[in-house]
C-alpha positions as CSV (number, residue, x, y, z in Angstrom):
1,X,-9.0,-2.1,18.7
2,X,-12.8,-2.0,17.8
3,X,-13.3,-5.9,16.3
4,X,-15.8,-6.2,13.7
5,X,-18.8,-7.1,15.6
6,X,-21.8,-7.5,13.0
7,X,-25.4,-9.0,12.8
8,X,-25.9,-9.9,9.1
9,X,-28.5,-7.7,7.3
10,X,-29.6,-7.9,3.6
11,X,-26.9,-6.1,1.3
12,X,-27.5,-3.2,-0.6
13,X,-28.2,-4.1,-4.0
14,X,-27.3,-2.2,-7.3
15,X,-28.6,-2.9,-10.1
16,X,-26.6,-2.9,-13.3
17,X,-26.9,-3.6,-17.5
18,X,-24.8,-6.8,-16.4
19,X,-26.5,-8.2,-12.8
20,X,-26.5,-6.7,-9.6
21,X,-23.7,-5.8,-7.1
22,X,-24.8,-6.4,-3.6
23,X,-22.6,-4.3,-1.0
24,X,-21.5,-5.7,2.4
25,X,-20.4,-3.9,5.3
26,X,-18.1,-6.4,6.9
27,X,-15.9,-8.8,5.2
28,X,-16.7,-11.8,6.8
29,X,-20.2,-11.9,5.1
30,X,-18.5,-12.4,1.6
31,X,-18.4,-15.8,1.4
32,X,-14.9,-17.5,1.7
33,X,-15.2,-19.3,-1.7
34,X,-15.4,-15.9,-3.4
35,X,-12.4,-14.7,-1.1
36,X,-10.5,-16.9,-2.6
37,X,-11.2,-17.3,-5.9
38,X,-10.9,-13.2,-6.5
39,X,-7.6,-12.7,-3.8
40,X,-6.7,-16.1,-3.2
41,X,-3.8,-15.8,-5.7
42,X,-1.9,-12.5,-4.2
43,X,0.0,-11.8,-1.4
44,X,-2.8,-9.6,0.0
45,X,-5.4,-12.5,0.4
46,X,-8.8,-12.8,2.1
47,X,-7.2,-12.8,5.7
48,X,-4.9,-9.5,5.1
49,X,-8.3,-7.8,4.2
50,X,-9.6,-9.2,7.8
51,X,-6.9,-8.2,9.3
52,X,-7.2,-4.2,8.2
53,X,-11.0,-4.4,8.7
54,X,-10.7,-5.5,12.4
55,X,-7.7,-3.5,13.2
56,X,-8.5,-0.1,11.4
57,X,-12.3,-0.2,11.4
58,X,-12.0,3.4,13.7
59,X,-10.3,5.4,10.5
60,X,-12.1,3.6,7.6
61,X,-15.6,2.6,6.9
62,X,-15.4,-0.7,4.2
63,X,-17.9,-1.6,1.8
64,X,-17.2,-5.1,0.1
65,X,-19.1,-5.1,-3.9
66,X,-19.8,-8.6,-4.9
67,X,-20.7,-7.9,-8.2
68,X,-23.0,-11.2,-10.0
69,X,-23.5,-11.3,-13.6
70,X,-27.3,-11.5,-13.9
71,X,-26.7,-13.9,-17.3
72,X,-23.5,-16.2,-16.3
73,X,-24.1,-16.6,-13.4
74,X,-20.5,-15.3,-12.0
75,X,-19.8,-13.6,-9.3
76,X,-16.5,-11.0,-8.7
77,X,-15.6,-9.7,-5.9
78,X,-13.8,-5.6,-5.0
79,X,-13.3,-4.0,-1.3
80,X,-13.7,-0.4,-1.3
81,X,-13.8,1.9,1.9
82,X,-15.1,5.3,2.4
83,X,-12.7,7.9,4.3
84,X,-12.4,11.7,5.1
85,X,-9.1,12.3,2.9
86,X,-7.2,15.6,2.6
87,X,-7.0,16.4,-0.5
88,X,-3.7,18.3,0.1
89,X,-1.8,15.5,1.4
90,X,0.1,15.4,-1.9
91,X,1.0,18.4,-2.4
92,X,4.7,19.6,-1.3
93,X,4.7,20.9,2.1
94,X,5.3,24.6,1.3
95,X,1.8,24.6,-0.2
96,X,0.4,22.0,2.5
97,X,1.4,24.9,5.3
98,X,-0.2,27.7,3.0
99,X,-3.6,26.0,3.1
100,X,-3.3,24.7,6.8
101,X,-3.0,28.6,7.4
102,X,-6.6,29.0,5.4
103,X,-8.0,25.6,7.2
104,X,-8.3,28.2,10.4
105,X,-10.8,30.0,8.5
106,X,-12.4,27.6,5.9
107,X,-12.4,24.0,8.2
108,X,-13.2,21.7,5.3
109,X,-10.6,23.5,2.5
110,X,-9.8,20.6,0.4
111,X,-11.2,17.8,2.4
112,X,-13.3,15.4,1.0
113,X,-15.4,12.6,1.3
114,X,-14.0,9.4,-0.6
115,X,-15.2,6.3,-1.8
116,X,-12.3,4.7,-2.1
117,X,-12.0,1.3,-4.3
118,X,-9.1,-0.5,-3.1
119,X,-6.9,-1.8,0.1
120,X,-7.1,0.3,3.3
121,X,-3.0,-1.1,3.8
122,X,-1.2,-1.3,0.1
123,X,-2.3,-1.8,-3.3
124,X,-5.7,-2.1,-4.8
125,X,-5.7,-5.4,-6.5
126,X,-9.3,-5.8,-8.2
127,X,-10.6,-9.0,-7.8
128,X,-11.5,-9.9,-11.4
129,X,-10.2,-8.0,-15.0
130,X,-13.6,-9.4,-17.0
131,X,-15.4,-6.6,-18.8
132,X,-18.5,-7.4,-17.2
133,X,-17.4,-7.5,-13.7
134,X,-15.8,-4.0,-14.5
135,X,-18.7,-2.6,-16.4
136,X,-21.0,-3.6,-13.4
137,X,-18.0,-1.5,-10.8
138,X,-18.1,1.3,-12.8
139,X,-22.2,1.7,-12.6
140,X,-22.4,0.8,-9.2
141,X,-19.4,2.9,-8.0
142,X,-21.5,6.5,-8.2
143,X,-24.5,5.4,-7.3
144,X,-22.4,3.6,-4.0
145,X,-20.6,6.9,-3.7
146,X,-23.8,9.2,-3.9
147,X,-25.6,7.0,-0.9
148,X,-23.0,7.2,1.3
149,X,-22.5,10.5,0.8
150,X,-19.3,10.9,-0.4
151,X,-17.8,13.3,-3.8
152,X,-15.3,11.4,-5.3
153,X,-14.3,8.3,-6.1
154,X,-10.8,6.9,-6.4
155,X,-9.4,3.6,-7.0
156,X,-6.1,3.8,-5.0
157,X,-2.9,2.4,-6.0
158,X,-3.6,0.4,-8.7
159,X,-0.4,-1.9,-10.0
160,X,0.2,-0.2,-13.8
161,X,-0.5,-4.4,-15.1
162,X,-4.4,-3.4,-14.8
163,X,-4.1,-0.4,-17.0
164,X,-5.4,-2.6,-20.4
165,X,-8.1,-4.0,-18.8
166,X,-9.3,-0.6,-16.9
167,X,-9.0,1.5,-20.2
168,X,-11.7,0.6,-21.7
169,X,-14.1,1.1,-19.2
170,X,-13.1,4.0,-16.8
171,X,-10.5,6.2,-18.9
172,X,-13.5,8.0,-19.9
173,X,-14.7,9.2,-16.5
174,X,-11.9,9.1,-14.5
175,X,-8.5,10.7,-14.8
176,X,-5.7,8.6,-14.4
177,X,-2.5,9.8,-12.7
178,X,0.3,8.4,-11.4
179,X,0.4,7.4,-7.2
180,X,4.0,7.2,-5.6
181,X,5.0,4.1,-7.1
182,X,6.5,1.2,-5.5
183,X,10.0,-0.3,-6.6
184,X,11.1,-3.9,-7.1
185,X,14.8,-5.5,-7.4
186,X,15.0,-8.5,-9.4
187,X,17.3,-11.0,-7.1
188,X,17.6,-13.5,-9.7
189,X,21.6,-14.4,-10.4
190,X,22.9,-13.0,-7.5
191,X,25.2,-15.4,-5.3
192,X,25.1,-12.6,-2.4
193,X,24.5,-9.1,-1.2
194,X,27.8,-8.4,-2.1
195,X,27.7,-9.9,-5.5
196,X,24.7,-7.7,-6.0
197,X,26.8,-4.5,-4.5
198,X,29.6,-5.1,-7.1
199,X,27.6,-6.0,-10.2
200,X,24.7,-3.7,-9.7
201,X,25.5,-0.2,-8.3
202,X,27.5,2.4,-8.7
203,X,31.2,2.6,-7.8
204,X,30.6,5.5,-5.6
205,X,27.7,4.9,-4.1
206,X,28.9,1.3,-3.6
207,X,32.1,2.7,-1.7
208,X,29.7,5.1,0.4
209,X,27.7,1.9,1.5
210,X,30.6,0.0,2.5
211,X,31.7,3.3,5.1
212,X,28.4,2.7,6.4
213,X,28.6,-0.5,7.2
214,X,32.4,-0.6,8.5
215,X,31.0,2.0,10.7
216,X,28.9,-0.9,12.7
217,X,32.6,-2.5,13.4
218,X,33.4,0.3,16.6
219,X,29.5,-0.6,17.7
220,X,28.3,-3.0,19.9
221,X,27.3,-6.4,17.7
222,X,23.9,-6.2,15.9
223,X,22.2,-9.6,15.7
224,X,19.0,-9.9,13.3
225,X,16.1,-13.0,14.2
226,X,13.0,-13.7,11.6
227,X,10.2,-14.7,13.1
228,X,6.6,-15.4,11.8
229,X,4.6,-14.6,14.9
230,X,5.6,-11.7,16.7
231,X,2.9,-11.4,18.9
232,X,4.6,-11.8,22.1
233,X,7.1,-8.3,21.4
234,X,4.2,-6.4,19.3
235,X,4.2,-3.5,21.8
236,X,7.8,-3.3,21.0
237,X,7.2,-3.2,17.2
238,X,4.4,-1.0,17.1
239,X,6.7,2.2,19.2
240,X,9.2,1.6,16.4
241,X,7.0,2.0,13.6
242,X,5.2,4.9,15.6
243,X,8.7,6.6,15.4
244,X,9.1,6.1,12.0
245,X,5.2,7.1,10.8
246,X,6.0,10.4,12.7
247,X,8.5,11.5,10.5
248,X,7.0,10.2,6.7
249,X,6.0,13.0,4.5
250,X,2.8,11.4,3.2
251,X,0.6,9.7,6.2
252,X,-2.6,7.6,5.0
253,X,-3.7,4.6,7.5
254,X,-1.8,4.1,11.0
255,X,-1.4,0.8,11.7
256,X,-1.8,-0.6,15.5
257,X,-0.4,-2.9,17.6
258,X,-3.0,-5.6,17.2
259,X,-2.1,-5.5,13.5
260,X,0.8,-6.4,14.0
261,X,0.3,-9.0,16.3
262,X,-2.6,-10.4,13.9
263,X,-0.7,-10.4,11.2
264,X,1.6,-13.6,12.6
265,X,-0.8,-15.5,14.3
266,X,-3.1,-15.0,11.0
267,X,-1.1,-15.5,8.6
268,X,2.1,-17.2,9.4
269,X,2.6,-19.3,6.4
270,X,3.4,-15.7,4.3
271,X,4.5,-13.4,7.2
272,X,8.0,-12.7,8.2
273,X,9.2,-10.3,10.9
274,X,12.7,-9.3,10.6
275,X,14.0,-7.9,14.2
276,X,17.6,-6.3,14.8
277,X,19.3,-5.8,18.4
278,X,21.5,-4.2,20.0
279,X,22.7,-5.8,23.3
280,X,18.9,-7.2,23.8
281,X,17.3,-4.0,23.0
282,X,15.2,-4.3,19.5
283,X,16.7,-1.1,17.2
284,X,14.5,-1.9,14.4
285,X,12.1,-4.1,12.7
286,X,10.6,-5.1,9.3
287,X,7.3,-6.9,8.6
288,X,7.2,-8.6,5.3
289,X,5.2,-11.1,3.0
290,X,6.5,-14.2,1.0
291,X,4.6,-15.3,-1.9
292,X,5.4,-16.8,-5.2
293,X,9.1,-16.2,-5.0
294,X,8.7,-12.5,-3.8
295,X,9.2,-10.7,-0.6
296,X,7.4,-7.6,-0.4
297,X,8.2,-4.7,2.0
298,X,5.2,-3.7,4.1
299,X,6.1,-1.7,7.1
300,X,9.5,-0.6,8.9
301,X,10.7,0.4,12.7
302,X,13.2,2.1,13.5
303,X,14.8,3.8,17.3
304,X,15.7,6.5,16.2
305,X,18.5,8.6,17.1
306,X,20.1,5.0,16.8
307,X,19.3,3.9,13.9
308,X,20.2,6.7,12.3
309,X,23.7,6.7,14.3
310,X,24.2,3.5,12.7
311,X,22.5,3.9,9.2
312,X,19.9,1.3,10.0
313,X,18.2,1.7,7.0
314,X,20.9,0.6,4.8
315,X,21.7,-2.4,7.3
316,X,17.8,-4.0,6.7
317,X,18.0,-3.6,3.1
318,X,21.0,-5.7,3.3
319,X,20.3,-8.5,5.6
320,X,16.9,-8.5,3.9
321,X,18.1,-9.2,0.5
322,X,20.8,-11.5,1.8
323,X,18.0,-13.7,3.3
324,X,15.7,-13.3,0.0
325,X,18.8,-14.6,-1.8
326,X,19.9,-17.2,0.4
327,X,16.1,-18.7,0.7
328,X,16.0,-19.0,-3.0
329,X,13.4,-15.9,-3.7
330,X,13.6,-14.3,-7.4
331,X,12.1,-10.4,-6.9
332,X,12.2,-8.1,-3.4
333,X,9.2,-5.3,-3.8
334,X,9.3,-2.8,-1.8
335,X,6.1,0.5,-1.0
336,X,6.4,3.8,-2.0
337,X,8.9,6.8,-0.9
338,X,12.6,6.4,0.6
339,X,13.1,7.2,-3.5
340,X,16.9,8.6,-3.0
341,X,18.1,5.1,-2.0
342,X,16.0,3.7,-4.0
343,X,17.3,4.9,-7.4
344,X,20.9,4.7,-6.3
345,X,20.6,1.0,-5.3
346,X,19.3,0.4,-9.1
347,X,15.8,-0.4,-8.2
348,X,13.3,-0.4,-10.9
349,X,9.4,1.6,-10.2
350,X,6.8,-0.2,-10.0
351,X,3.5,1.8,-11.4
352,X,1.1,2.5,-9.0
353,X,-1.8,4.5,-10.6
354,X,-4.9,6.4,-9.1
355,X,-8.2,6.4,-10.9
356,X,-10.5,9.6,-9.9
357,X,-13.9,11.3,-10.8
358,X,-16.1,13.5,-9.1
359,X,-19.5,12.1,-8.6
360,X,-21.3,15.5,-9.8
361,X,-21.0,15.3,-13.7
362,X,-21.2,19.2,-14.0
363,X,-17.9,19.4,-11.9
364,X,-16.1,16.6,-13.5
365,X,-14.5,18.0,-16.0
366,X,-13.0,20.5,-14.1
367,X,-12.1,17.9,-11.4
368,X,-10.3,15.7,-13.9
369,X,-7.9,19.0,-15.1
370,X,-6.8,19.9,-11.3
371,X,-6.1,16.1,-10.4
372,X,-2.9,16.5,-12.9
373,X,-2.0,19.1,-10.5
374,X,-2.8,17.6,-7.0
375,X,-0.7,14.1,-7.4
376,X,2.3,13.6,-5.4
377,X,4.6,12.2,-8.2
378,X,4.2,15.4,-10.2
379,X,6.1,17.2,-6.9
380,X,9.1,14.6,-6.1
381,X,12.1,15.6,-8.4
382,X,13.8,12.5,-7.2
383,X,10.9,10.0,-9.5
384,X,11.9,11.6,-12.6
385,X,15.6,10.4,-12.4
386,X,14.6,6.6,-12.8
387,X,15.3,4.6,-15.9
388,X,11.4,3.6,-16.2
389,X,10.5,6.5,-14.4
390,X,8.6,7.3,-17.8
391,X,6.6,4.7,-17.2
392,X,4.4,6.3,-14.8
C-alpha cells in the first residue's frame, strides 16, 4: 500500500462567477469541519474517503474541490479523481474482444483520460445541492480537467435523488445516462427471512430457493460470525474477494488487503464483516455499512468451486437479511450487477446516473450522441425486466 505521504502546498485556485474553488491533492488538507458538514451525514463519510485515498492512491490520482462562495462566505466541499478509463468497459463482451483485437494495432483505442467527480469505491454523493456550489463545480470542472490533462469529465454514479438539483446546471453540457444501478429491499414489516420469502417472491422461485438451501442439510454445518474489525483474517478476506473480482464482468477499482483491514479499525462504529465457515475454513465473506437504519452491501468473497457447490450467494443474502431484520434495520441496499437474483428476489433499482462531456467544445456534441450508445445498462437485457426499471 503507498500511504498518503504529503507536504502541504498552496491549492490550486479556480476562479469562478460565485468565489473560488481551491483544489487539494490529498484529503487530509480539507479541513475536518468541512468533512463533516458536506459527508458527515452518509454512510460514505470523511474517513471512507481516507480510507480509498490511502489504499488505492496507485490506480487513482484524487483531487478534493473546496468550492467558497466569494459573497456568503460558504464553503462546499466534492472529491473527484483523475484515472486512465476504458472506454469499452461497458460495452458487451462480443464488442469488448472486437476492439481488444484493434488495441494490438491502435494502443489507446477508446482509452481516455478522466476527471472523474465522484467516489473512487461507490457512489458519488456531492457534498452540497446549493446552486452556487454547483454553478462554481461546473466552471471549475473543465478548466480542472484541461490542467491535468485529461478529455472528459464524468460524474460517476450519481444516486437518481440529485437529478433536480443537477438539471439545471449541467443537463446542458453533459449527457446523462443511466450507470448500472444499485437495488434496495425495504425490510420494514417483515418478522423473518422466511416471512419475507412467503410474502414477497414468487412461488417458484421461492420453491427453487428452498432446494438450495435443503441442499446445505448433506453438508458439513456452516456457521456465520459478524465482526466489526477484521483486521486480524484480512489476508483471508482479501483472496476471497480476489476470486470473486476475477470473474465480474465490469472491473473498476481493486480493493487491497489493507482496505479491508482499515475499514474495521477505522470505522467500527458503521462497519460489519459478515464471515461464513466451513469446518474452520472461511468460504465466504461480506463487508457492509450500517447507517440510519440501512445496511448497505459493499463487497463480497466467495471460495469458489465451494461456494458455488453450496449456492453461497443465496445463503449471505439470507443470513444478511435475517440479521438486518432481527437488529431492527428498515432498508438493505445493495451495488450494482448480480441483476438475475436480484429481480427475482423483488428488489427494487436504485438509479445510479453518469453525467459526461468532452472538454473540447467542438467534439461535444458528437460525444454526448455516442455516450447513449457506450453505457452498460443499454446492453443488460436483464435491467429492463424490473418494475421501476423505467426509472433509469
Amino acid at each position: 500500500m503507498l500511504q498518503a505521504v504529503f507536504t502541504k502546498i498552496a491549492p490550486e485556485v479556480i476562479r469562478t462567477s460565485v468565489g473560488t474553488v481551491e483544489v487539494y491533492p490529498w484529503s487530509r488538507e480539507v479541513e475536518p469541519e468541512l468533512w463533516e458538514a458536506c459527508f458527515g451525514g452518509l454512510a460514505k463519510d470523511g474517513r471512507f474517503y481516507h480510507i480509498a485515498e490511502d489504499c488505492l492512491l496507485e490506480q487513482f490520482s484524487f483531487r478534493y474541490l473546496v468550492a467558497r462562495n466569494g459573497t456568503t462566505g460558504e464553503a462546499a466541499l466534492q472529491p473527484a479523481l483523475i484515472v486512465d478509463q476504458d472506454g469499452a468497459a461497458g460495452l458487451p463482451k462480443r464488442v469488448r474482444s472486437v476492439v481488444a483485437g484493434l488495441r494490438k494495432i491502435y494502443p489507446r483505442l477508446l482509452r481516455m483520460k478522466l476527471l472523474m467527480v465522484g467516489c473512487a469505491a461507490g457512489e458519488g454523493y456531492l457534498g452540497s445541492t446549493e446552486p452556487w456550489a454547483l454553478r462554481a463545480l461546473h466552471e471549475a470542472l473543465p478548466q480542472l480537467a484541461r490542467s491535468a490533462g485529461a478529455s472528459v469529465i464524468v460524474m460517476k454514479d450519481v444516486p437518481g435523488e440529485y437529478r433536480e438539483a443537477l438539471a439545471p446546471v449541467f443537463e446542458r453540457d453533459y449527457r446523462r445516462v443511466p450507470g448500472l444501478p444499485a437495488a434496495t429491499l425495504d425490510l420494514t414489516g417483515y418478522a423473518s427471512f422466511e416471512d419475507y420469502l412467503q410474502r414477497r417472491v414468487g412461488k417458484v422461485y421461492r420453491k427453487n430457493l428452498r432446494r438450495k438451501f435443503k441442499k446445505l442439510e448433506g453438508a458439513a454445518p456452516i456457521t456465520m460470525e459478524v465482526m466489526e474489525d477484521a483486521s486480524e483474517i484480512a489476508g483471508d478476506l482479501f483472496k476471497l474477494y480476489w476470486q470473486t473480482f476475477e470473474r465480474s464482468e465490469f472491473q473498476f477499482e481493486v480493493l487491497s488487503q489493507e482496505f479491508f483491514e482499515r475499514l474495521g479499525r477505522d470505522m467500527p462504529d458503521k462497519v460489519r464483516f459478515f464471515v461464513w465457515r466451513q469446518e474452520g475454513r472461511i468460504i465466504a465473506f461480506n463487508v457492509c455499512l450500517v447507517h440510519d437504519g440501512v445496511i448497505y452491501d459493499l463487497d463480497l468473497g466467495m471460495d469458489y468451486p465451494v461456494a458455488l457447490e453450496l449456492h453461497m450467494y443465496f445463503v449471505t443474502w439470507r443470513d444478511i437479511v435475517q440479521w438486518s431484520i432481527d437488529n431492527g434495520l428498515r432498508m438493505y441496499h445493495t451495488g450494482p450487477l448480480n441483476y438475475d437474483p436480484k429481480l427475482h428476489l423483488k428488489l427494487t433499482l436504485a438509479p445510479q446516473d453518469l453525467y459526461a462531456r468532452h472538454v473540447a467544445g467542438w467534439i461535444n456534441p458528437f460525444f454526448k450522441i455516442a455516450m447513449q450508445y457506450m453505457h452498460p445498462v443499454r446492453h443488460d437485457p436483464i435491467i429492463s425486466k424490473f418494475e421501476n426499471a423505467g426509472k433509469l
